[in-house]
BAKOL-415708 format. One record per residue: x, y, z of N, C-alpha, C in turn; residue in one letter. Coordinates in steps of 0.2 Angstrom, whole numbers, plus 2048, in hexadecimal, padded with zeros to 3 digits. Example, Ala and Ser with C-alpha at 12.3 -4.5 7.8 and 13.67 -1.06 7.14 Angstrom:
# residues 2
nc1_nc2_nc3_cac1_cac2_cac3_cc1_cc2_cc3_rest
842_7E4_827_83E_7EA_827_842_7F0_827_a
840_7F5_823_844_7FB_824_840_800_827_s
This chain:
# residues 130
nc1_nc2_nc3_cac1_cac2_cac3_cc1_cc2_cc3_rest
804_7FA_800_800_800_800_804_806_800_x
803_80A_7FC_809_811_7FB_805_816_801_x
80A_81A_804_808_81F_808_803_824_805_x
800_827_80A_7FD_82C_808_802_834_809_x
801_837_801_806_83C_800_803_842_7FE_x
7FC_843_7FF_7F8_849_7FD_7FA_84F_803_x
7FB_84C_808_7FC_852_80C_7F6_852_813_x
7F2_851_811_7ED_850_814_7EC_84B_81B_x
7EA_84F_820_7EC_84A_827_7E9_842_827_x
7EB_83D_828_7EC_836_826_7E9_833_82D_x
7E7_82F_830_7E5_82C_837_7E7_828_836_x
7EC_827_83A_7EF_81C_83D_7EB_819_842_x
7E9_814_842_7EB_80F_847_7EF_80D_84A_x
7EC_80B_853_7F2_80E_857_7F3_804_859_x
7F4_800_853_7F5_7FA_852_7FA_7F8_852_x
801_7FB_854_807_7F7_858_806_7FD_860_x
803_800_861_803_803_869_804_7FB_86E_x
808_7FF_873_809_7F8_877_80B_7FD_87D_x
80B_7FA_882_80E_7FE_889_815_7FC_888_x
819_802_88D_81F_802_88D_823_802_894_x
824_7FF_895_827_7FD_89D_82E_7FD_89D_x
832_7FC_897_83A_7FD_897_83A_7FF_891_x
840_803_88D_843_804_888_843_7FF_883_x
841_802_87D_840_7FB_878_846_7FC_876_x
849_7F9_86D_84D_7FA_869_849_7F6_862_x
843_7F4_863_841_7F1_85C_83F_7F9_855_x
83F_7F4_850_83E_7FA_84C_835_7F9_84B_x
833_800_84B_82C_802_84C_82B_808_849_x
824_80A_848_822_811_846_821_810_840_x
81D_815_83D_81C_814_836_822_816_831_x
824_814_82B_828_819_827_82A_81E_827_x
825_822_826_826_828_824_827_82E_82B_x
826_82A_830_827_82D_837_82C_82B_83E_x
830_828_83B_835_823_841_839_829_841_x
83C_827_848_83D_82B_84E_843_82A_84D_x
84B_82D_84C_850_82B_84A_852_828_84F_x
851_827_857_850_822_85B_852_81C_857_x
84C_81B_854_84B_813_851_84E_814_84D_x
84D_817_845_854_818_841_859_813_842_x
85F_817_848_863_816_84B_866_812_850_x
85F_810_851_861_805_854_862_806_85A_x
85E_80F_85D_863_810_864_85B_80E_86B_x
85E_80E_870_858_80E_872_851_812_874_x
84B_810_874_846_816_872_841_815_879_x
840_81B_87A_837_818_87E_831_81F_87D_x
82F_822_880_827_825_87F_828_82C_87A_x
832_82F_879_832_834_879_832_833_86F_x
831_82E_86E_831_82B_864_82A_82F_864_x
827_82F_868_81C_830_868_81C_837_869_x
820_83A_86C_822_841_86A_825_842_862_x
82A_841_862_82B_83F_859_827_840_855_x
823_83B_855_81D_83B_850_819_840_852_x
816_842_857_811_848_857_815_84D_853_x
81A_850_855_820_855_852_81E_853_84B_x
820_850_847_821_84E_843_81B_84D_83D_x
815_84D_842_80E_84D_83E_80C_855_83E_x
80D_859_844_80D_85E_843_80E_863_83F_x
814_862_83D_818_867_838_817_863_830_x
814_85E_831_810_85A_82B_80B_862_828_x
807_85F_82F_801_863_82E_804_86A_82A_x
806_86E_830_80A_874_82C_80D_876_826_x
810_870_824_813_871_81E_80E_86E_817_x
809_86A_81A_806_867_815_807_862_811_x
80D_85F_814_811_85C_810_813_856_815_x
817_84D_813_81A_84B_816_821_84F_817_x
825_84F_81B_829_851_81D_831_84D_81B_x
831_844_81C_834_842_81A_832_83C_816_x
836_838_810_832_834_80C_838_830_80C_x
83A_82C_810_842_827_80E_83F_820_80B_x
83C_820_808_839_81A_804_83B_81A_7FD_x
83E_815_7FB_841_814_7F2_83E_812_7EE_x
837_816_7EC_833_817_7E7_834_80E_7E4_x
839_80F_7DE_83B_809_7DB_83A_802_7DB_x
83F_804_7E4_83D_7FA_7E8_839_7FA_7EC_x
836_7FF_7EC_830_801_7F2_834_7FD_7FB_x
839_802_7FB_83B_7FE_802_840_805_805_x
83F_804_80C_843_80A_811_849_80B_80F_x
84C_812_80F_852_811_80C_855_816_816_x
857_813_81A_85B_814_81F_85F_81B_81C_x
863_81E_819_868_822_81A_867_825_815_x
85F_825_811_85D_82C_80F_857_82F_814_x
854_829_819_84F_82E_81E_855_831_822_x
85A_82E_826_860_834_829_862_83A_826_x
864_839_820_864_83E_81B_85D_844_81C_x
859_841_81A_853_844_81B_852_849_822_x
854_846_824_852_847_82D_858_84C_830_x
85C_84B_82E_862_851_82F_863_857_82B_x
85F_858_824_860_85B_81E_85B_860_823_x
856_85E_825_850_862_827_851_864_82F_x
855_860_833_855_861_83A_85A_864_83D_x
860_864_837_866_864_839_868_85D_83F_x
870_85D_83D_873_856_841_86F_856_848_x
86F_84F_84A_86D_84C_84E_871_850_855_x
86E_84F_85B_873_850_861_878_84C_862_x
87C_850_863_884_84A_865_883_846_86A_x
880_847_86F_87B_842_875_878_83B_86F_x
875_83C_869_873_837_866_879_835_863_x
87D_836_860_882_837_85B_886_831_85E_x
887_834_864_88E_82F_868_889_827_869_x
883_826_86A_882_820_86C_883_81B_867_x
883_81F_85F_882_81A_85A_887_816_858_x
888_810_859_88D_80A_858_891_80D_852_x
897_80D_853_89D_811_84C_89F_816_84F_x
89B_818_852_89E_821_854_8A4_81F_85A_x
8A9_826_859_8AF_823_85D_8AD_824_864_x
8A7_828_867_8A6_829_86D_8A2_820_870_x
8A0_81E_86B_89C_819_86F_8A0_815_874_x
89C_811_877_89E_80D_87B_89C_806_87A_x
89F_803_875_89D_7FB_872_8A6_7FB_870_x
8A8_7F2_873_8B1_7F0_871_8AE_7F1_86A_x
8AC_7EE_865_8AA_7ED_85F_8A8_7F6_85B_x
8AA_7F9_859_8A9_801_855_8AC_7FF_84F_x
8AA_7FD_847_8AE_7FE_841_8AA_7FF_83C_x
8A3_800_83C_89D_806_837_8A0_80B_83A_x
89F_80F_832_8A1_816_833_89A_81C_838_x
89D_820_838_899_825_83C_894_829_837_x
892_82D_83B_88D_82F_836_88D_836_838_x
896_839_838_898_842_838_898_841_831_x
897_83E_82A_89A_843_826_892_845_824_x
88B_841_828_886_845_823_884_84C_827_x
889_84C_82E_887_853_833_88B_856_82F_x
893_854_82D_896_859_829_891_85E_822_x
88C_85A_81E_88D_85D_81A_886_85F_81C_x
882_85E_821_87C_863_823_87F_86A_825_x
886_86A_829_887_871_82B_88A_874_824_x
88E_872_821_88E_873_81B_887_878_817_x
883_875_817_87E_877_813_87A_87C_817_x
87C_87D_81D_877_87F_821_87D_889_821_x
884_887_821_888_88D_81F_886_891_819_x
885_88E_814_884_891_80C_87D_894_80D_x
């Protein structure tokens, strides 16, 4: 089923809602609304549900969806064009997020050899100077 891309406010079902007593790490949310939280395979709880309202909000306002990380073509998620996406518009992420992701030389995991992900902060501040 293709999203709805008119612009026009959309209603979900709240048919993965579930109570939350610890921190998840599963991937969840819809598409076109995931919380870089989940993205980022870090851990997530109530504050991704802020996310999405944020994120419908300025929907509304813009008229528009906001981010669209889906590859047309193969009809499948493309991870490192919604980051792209999400950083183009939000500017880079918090260094607080930044450090926890496994590769980053601040983490705390023996195993770090994926690369980081300074060079898409580099070139959001880049575009953000011109």
């Amino acid at each position: 089923m293709a999203p709805e891309l008119s612009g026009a406010p959309v209603v979900t079902d709240f048919g993965q809602m579930r109570p939350m007593l610890t921190l998840s790490t599963d991937w969840w949310m819809p598409d076109l609304d995931r919380a870089p939280e989940i993205l980022l395979k870090l851990p997530w709880w109530f504050p991704v549900d802020v996310w999405s309202v944020g994120v419908m909000m300025l929907e509304l306002l813009e008229g528009r969806n906001l981010f669209d990380p889906i590859d047309r073509a193969n009809n499948h998620y493309v991870l490192p064009l919604a980051l792209a996406q999400y950083i183009a518009y939000l500017g880079p992420p918090p260094l607080a997020i930044v450090e926890q992701v496994t590769g980053h030389p601040n983490h705390q995991s023996p195993t770090h050899h994926s690369k980081t992900l300074s060079p898409l902060s580099l070139r959001a501040k880049k575009r953000k100077r011109s």
